[in-house]
C-alpha positions in Angstrom: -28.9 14.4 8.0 -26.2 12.3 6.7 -27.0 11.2 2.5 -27.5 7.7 1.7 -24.3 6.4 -0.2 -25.4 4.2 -3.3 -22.4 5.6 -6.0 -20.2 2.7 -5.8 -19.3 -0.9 -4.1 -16.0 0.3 -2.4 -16.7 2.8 -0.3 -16.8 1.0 2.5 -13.3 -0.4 4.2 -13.1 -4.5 4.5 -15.3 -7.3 5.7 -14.6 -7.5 9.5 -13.0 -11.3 8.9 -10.4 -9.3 7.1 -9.9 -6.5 10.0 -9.4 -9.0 12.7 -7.0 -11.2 10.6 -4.6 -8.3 10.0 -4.9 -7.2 13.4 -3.8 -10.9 14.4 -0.9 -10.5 12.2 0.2 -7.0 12.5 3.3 -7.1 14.4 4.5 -10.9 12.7 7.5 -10.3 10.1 6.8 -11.9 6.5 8.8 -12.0 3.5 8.2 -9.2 0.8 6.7 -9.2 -2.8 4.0 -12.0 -2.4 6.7 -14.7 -1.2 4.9 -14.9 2.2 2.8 -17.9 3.4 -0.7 -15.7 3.4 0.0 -15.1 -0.6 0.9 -18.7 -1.5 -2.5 -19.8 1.1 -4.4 -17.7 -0.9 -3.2 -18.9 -4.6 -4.0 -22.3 -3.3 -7.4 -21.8 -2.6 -8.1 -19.8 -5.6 -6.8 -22.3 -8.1 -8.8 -25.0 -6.2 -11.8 -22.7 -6.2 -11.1 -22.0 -10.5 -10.9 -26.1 -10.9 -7.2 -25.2 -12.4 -4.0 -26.4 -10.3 -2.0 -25.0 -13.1 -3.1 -20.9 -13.0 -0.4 -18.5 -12.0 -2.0 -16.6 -9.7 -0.7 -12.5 -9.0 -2.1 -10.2 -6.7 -2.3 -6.2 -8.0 -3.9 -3.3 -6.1 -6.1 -2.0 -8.2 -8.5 -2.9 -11.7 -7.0 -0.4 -13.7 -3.4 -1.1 -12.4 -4.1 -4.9 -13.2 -6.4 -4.1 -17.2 -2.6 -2.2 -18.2 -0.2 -4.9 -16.5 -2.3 -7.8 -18.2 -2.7 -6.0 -21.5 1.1 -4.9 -21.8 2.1 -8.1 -20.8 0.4 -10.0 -23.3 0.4 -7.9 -26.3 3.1 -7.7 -28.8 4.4 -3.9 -29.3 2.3 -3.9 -33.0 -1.1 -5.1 -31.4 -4.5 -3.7 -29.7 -7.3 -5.1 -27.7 -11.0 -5.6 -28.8 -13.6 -4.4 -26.3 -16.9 -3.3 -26.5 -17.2 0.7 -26.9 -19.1 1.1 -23.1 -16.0 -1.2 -22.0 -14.1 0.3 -18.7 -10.9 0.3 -20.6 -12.5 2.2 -23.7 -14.1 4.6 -21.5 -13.0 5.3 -17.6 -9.6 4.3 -17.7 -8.0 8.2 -18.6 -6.7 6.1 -21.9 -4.6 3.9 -19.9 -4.1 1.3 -22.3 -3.2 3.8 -25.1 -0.7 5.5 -22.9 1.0 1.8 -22.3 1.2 2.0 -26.5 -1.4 -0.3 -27.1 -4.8 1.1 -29.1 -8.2 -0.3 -27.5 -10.0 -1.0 -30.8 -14.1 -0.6 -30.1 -17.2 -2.5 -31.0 -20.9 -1.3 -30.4 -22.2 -2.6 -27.6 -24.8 -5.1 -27.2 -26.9 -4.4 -23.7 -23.1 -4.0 -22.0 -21.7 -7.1 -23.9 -19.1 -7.9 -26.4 -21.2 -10.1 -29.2 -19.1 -13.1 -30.8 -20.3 -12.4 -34.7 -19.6 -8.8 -34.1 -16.1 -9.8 -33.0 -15.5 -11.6 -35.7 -16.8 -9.7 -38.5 -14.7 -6.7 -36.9 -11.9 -9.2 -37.3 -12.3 -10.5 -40.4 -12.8 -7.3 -42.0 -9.4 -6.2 -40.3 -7.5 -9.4 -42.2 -9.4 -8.7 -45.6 -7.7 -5.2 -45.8 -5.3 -5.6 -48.4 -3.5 -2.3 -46.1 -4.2 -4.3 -42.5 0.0 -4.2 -42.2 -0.6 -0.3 -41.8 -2.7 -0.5 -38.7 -2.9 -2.4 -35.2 -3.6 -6.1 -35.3 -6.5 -7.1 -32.8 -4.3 -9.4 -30.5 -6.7 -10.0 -27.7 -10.8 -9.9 -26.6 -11.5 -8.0 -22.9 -14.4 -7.8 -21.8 -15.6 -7.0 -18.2 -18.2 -9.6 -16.2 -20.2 -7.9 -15.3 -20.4 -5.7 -17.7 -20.8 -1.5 -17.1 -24.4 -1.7 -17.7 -24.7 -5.0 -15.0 -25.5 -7.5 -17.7 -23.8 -10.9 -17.7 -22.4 -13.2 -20.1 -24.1 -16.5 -20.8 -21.8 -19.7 -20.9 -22.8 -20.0 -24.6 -21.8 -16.6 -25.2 -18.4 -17.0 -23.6 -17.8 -20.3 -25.3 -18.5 -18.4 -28.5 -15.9 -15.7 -27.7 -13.2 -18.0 -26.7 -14.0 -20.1 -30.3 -13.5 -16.1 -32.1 -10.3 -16.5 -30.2 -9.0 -19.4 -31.1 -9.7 -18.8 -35.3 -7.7 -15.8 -35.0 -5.3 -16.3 -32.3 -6.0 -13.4 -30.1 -5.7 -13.9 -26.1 -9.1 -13.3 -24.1 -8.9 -11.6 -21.4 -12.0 -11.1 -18.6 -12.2 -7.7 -16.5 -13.9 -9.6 -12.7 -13.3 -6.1 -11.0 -17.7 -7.1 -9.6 -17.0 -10.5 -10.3 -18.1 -12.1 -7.2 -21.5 -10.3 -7.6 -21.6 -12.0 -11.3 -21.3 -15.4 -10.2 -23.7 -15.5 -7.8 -26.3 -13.5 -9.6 -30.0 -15.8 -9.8 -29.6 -15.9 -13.7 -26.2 -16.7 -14.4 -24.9 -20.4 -16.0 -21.4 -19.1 -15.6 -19.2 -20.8 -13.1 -15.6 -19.6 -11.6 -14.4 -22.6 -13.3 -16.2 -22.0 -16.4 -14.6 -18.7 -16.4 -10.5 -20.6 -15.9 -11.3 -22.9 -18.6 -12.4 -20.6 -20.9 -10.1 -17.3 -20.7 -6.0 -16.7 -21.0 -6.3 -14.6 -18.1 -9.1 -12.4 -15.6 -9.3 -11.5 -12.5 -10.9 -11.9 -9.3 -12.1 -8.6 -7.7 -11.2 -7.5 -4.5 -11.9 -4.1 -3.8 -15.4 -4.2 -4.8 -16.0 -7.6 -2.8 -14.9 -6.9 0.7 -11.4 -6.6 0.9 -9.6 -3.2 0.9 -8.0 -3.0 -2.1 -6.7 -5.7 -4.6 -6.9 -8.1 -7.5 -6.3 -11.5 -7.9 -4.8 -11.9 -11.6 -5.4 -15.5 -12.5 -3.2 -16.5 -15.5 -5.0 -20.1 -16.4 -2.6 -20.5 -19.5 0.4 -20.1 -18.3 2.1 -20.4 -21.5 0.6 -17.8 -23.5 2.8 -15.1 -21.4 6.2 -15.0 -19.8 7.5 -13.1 -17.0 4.3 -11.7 -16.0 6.4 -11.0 -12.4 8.8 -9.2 -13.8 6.4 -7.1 -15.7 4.6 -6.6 -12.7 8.0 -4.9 -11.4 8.2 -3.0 -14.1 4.7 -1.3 -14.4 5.0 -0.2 -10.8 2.3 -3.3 -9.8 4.6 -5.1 -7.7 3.6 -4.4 -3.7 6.6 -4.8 -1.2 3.8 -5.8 1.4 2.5 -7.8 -0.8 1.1 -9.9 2.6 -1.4 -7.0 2.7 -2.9 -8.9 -0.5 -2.4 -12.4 0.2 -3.9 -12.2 3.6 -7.3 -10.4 2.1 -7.5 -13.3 -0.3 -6.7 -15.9 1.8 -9.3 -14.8 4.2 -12.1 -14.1 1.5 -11.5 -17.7 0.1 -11.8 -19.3 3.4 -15.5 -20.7 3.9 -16.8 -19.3 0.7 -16.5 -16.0 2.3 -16.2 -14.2 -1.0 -19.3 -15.9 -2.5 -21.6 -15.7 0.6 -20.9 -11.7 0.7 -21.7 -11.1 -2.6 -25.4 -12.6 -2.0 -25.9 -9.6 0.2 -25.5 -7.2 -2.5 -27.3 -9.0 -4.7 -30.4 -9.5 -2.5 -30.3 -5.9 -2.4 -30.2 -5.1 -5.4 -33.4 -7.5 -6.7 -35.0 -6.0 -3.3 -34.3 -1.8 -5.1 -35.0 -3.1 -8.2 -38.4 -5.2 -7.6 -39.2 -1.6 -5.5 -38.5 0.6 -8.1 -41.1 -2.1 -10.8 -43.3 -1.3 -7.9 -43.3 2.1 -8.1 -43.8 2.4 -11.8 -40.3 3.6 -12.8 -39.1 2.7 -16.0 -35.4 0.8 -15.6 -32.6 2.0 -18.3 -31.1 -1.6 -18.3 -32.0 -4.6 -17.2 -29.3 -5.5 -14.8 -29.0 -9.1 -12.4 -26.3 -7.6 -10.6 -25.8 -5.0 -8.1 -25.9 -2.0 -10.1 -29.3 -0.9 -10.6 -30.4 1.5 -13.8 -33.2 3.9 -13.5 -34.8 6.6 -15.4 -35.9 9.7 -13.4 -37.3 12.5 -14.5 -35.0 15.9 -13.9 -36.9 17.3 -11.3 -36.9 14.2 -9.3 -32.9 13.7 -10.2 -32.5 17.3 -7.9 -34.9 16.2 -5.3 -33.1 12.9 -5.1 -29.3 14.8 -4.6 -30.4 16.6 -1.4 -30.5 13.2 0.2 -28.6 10.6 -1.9 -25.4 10.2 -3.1 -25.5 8.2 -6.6 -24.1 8.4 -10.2 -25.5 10.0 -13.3 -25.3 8.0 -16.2 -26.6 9.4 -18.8 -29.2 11.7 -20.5 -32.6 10.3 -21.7 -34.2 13.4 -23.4 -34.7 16.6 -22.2 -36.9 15.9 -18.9 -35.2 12.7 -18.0 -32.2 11.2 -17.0 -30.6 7.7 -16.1 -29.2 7.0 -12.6 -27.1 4.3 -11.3 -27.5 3.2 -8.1 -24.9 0.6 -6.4 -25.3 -1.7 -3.8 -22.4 -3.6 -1.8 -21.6 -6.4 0.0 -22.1 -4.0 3.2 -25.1 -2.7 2.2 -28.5 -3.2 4.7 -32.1 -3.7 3.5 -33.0 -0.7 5.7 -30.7 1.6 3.2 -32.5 0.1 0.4 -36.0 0.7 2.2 -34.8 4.5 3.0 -33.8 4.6 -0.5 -36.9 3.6 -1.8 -39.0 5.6 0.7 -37.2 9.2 -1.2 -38.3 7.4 -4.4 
């Protein structure tokens, strides 16, 4: 018997829309580097879609690939970036920021999120040290949305980052690797356009939300960086089928594709958790998105691995343990009912 697969949101290939467009396409000759009609379609439709007509809009392969190209590119040589301590960058990212020469300077977490006060007492503190020329200036905010933990951002809260921001002229910068799941989550305030008018620069998820690999960079001020191409070129970011991007784009913002498919792994997800509520488990976070935390005991955890594939998360005391389970934008309500069933 094969084992259910709930470790991750890309391990399935591409929505089928996706599939048939490239097959359509597949023998036509386009230009190179993202100068082909698909590329430009899509850039179109995602600045109409962020309510910005003046974004610069790049398309990168992969989140970590696009978190170093966005964080070189805007940093000065002497600066770091703020981000929570359970942020992707702080912890699953091999140290790829640090190897590009730029420190990732940590906060405590608060449920998954970055906290505004926290920021800028971390800040202030920083410019109060009468030795702050010794160490790395905080030039710039990231956090992700959602966050690790599948907790969200409330407008307020966002607003109150950006006005952090602002005070102390650091660039903020938003990590939408699950962002499609985000914005359609039942409890969210926070709009795609909310998101444009509020950061420098984030970026629209593609490998987690349907497509087969990619991320749309969305640079909505355009004049806090320069030459973000050429950087692109320069970190290795820069796809010579770049049409391989702009046609999973264009198709994933044509009829709200991108948004409708994310409901799927949401309704999922509220269907696993309400299920596991039901059951009497206790959750290790309260996510709205489409990673679900649980607490198992350990005996349970090895019954569970004989038949399901998931992630370990982290150790509760010495009889239980927290899981992660994922759901996708492929995922089926009888997976989650078999899933359920083995709990």
């Amino acid at each position: 018997m094969s084992k259910l697969m709930f470790s991750s949101d890309y391990m399935e290939g591409a929505h089928p829309r996706i599939i048939e467009k490239l097959m359509q396409i597949n023998f036509d000759k386009n230009s190179g580097y993202g100068m082909d009609d698909y590329c430009q379609s899509a850039k179109e439709k995602i600045r109409k879609a962020c309510e910005c007509e003046d974004a610069q809009v790049h398309f990168l392969v992969g989140g970590t690939q696009a978190n170093k190209v966005v964080i070189t590119s805007f940093l000065q040589h002497y600066e770091g970036v703020v981000s929570a301590d359970s942020g992707h960058i702080a912890v699953h990212e091999a140290g790829a920021i640090e190897n590009s020469g730029h420190k990732v300077l940590t906060i405590k977490n608060n449920n998954g999120k970055l906290m505004a006060e926290d920021v800028r007492d971390f800040v202030k503190g920083f410019y109060q040290d009468e030795t702050c020329d010794h160490m790395v200036f905080p030039g710039m905010v990231y956090i992700s949305h959602p966050t690790e933990t599948g907790t969200l951002y409330t407008l307020s809260e966002l607003e109150a980052l950006r006005k952090v921001c602002d005070e102390y002229n650091m660039h903020f910068f938003m990590d939408g690797a699950r962002l499609g799941y985000g914005l359609v989550a039942s409890d969210t305030d926070v709009t795609l356009a909310d998101i444009a008018r509020l950061c420098d620069v984030f970026y629209i998820g593609g490998t987690k939300v349907g497509a087969f690999f990619g991320e749309a960079v969305v640079i909505s001020r355009p004049n806090k960086v320069k030459h973000f191409f050429t950087s692109m070129k320069q970190n290795g970011a820069l796809l010579a089928k770049g049409w391989l991007l702009g046609v999973q784009f264009d198709t994933l913002f044509t009829d709200d594709l991108y948004m409708n498919i994310s409901k799927n792994a949401i309704e999922c997800a509220y269907m696993l958790k309400q299920g596991l509520l039901d059951k009497g488990y206790t959750l290790f976070a309260d996510s709205s998105t489409n990673q679900q935390f649980v607490i198992v005991t350990n005996d349970k955890l090895k019954e569970l691995r004989e038949k399901v594939v998931f992630n370990v998360w982290e150790k509760v005391d010495e009889d239980h343990t927290a899981i992660r389970f994922v759901t996708s934008w492929a995922t089926t309500k009888e997976q989650v009912s078999q899933l359920l069933s083995y709990l």
